[in-house]
N, C-alpha and C positions, 0 to 999 in steps of 0.2 A: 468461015465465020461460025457456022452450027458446031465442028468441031470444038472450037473454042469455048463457047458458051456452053459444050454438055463437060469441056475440063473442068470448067470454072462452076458450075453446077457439082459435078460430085466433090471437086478443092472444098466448094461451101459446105455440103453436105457434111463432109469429113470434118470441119473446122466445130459446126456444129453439134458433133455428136461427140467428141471430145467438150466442150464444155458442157456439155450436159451430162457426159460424165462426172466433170469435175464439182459440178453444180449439186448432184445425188452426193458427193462425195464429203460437201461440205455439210450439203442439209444434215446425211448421218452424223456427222461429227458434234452439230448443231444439239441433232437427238438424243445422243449419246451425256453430252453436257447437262440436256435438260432432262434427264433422268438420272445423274447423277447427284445433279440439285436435289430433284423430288424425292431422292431417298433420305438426303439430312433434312428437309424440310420440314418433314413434323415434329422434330426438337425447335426450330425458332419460332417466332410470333408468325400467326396468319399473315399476315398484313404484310409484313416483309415480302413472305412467300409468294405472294401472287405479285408484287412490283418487282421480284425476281424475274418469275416465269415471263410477266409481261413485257419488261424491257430486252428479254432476250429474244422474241418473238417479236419484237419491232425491227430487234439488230437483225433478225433473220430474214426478214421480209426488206429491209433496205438493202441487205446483198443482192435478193434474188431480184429487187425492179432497177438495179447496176444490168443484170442481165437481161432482164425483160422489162423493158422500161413500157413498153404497149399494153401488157398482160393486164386486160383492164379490171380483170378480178382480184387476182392480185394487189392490186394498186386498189381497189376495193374497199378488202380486206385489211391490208395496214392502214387506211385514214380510220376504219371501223377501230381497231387496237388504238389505235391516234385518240380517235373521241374516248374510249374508255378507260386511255391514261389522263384523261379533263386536261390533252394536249388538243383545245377546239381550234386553233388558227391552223396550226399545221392539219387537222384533221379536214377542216376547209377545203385548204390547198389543194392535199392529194384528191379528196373525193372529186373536188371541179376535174383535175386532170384528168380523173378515170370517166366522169361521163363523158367528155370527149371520144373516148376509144370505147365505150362500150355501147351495146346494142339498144335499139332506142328505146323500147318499153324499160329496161334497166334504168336509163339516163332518167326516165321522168320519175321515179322512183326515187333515186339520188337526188334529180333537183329540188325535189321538197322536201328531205331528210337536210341538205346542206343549207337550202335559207334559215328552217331552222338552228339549224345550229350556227350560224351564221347569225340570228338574233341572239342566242346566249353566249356565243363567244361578245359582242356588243356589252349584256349585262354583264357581264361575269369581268370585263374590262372599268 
């Protein structure tokens, strides 16, 4: 039985460290795009610019909580980009999810940042 469980331990190991390979592999590629943006960037309007950058950095961080659906900073992190695309219901959502997983001084921090926002997602309806 211990045999089994030390194959199946390094099988996981192994399985893990290939997608996190592959994980580094996309973020670069991610990087790579968003610095190619930022170089035309200063010929178009600001405004576009930053709902560029923004929406690619939502895209990026919904790939990585496919992979790390627990990572409660992460999951943080894009409700935070959520709230400051003025996307508050989604921004809700994820933030509840992450204080569930995050540590509990964090959580009470988040739960009064999200009824807030949680009233202005209310007016802003």
């Amino acid at each position: 039985m211990h045999k089994c469980a030390c194959k199946f331990g390094v099988q996981l190991r192994a399985e893990l460290a290939s997608e996190h390979s592959k994980l580094e592999d996309k973020l670069s590629s991610i990087a790579t795009v968003i610095l190619a943006l930022e170089d035309k960037l200063p010929s178009m309007h600001t405004k576009l610019n930053y709902r560029i950058l923004h929406r690619l950095a939502v895209m990026a961080t919904e790939r990585l909580l496919i992979l790390q659906p627990h990572n409660w900073a992460l999951r943080r992190d894009h409700g935070m980009m959520l709230y400051y695309n003025r996307k508050y219901g989604q921004a809700v959502q994820e933030l509840s999810i992450c204080m569930a997983f995050a540590p509990e001084e964090e959580a009470k921090v988040l739960e009064a940042f999200v009824e807030k926002l949680h009233l202005l997602r209310l007016e802003s309806s």
